[in-house]
C-alpha positions, 0 to 999 in steps of 0.5 A, spaced: 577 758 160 572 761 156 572 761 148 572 768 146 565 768 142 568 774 139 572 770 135 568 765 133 563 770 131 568 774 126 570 766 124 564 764 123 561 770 119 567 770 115 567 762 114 559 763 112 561 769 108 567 765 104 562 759 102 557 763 099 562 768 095 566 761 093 559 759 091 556 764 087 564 766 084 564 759 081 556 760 078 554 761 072 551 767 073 557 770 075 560 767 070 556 771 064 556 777 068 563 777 068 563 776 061 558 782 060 563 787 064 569 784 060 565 787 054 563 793 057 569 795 058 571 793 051 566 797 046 566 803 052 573 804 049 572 807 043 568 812 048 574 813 052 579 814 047 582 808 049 585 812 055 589 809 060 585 811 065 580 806 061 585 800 061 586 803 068 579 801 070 579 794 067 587 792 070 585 794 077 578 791 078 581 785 076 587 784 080 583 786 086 578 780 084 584 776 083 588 777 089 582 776 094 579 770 090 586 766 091 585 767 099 578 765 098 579 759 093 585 757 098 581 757 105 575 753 100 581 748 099 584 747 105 577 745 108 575 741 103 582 737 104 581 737 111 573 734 110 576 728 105 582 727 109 578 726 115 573 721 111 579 717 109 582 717 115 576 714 116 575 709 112 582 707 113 581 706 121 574 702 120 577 698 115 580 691 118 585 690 114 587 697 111 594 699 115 593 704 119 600 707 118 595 711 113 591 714 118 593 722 118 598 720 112 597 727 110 602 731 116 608 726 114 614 729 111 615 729 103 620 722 105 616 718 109 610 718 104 615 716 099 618 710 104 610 709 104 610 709 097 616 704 097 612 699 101 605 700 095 610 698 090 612 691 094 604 691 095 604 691 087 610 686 086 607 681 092 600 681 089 602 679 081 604 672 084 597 671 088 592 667 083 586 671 086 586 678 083 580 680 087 584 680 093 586 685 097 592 685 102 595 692 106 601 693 107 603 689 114 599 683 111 602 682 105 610 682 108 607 677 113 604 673 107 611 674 104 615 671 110 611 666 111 612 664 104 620 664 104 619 660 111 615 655 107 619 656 102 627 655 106 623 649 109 621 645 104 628 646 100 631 644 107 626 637 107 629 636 100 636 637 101 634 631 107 632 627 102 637 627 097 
């Protein structure tokens, strides 16, 4: 099936069209500029008598401005978002001894995250008892770590046990 180019097209304008208002909305110019109108409109008031059509002015502008600036901002979010998840994601899969239970960790549900965080929290309580701090565990490697822990630890009970 062929890509319909006129939705790439309308896409990519918009895409471009996007990052360069994001940018320009988030300079300094823009801000100076922003500034300028806001005074402006403040001592034209006395010109206009203080009219609603003078309040009008300001209201409207900047409720139009504010509403299409959340879609503009929130579209610059999610690709942001996306871009550092794909390079943690990654970091986390070239890494040897990263867990990859963390690859795509963003598209779990609010519970799986939090039996993740449970696993962390075990990571942290297996880590105090380490004499090295600079050592790293991931989460499959420090439960393997604690259970042959207990394994040697239950054998060298039992061989005590024989002795006495």
């Amino acid at each position: 099936m062929k890509p319909n180019t006129n939705t790439q097209n309308t896409s990519s304008f918009f895409e471009t069209f996007a990052n360069k208002v994001n940018k320009a909305a988030g300079s300094t110019v823009a801000f100076i500029g922003a500034f300028l109108i806001v005074i402006v409109w403040a001592v034209s008031g006395p010109f206009f008598h203080y009219s609603e059509n003078w309040q009008l002015v300001i209201n409207t502008g900047t409720t139009i401005i504010t509403f299409l600036m959340v879609f503009l901002i929130q579209k610059s979010q999610n690709k942001d978002s996306l871009a550092i998840q794909l390079k943690l994601n990654e970091l986390v899969a070239a890494h040897e001894f990263a867990s990859n239970r963390l690859v795509n960790v963003e598209n779990m549900t609010e519970d799986e995250l939090k039996v993740i965080q449970k696993y962390y929290s075990k990571l942290s309580e297996f880590t105090k008892s380490e004499e090295n701090l600079q050592q790293s565990h991931s989460i499959d490697e420090a439960e393997e770590i604690h259970e042959l822990k207990k394994d040697i630890e239950e054998d060298v009970k039992k061989n005590l046990r024989k002795k006495n």
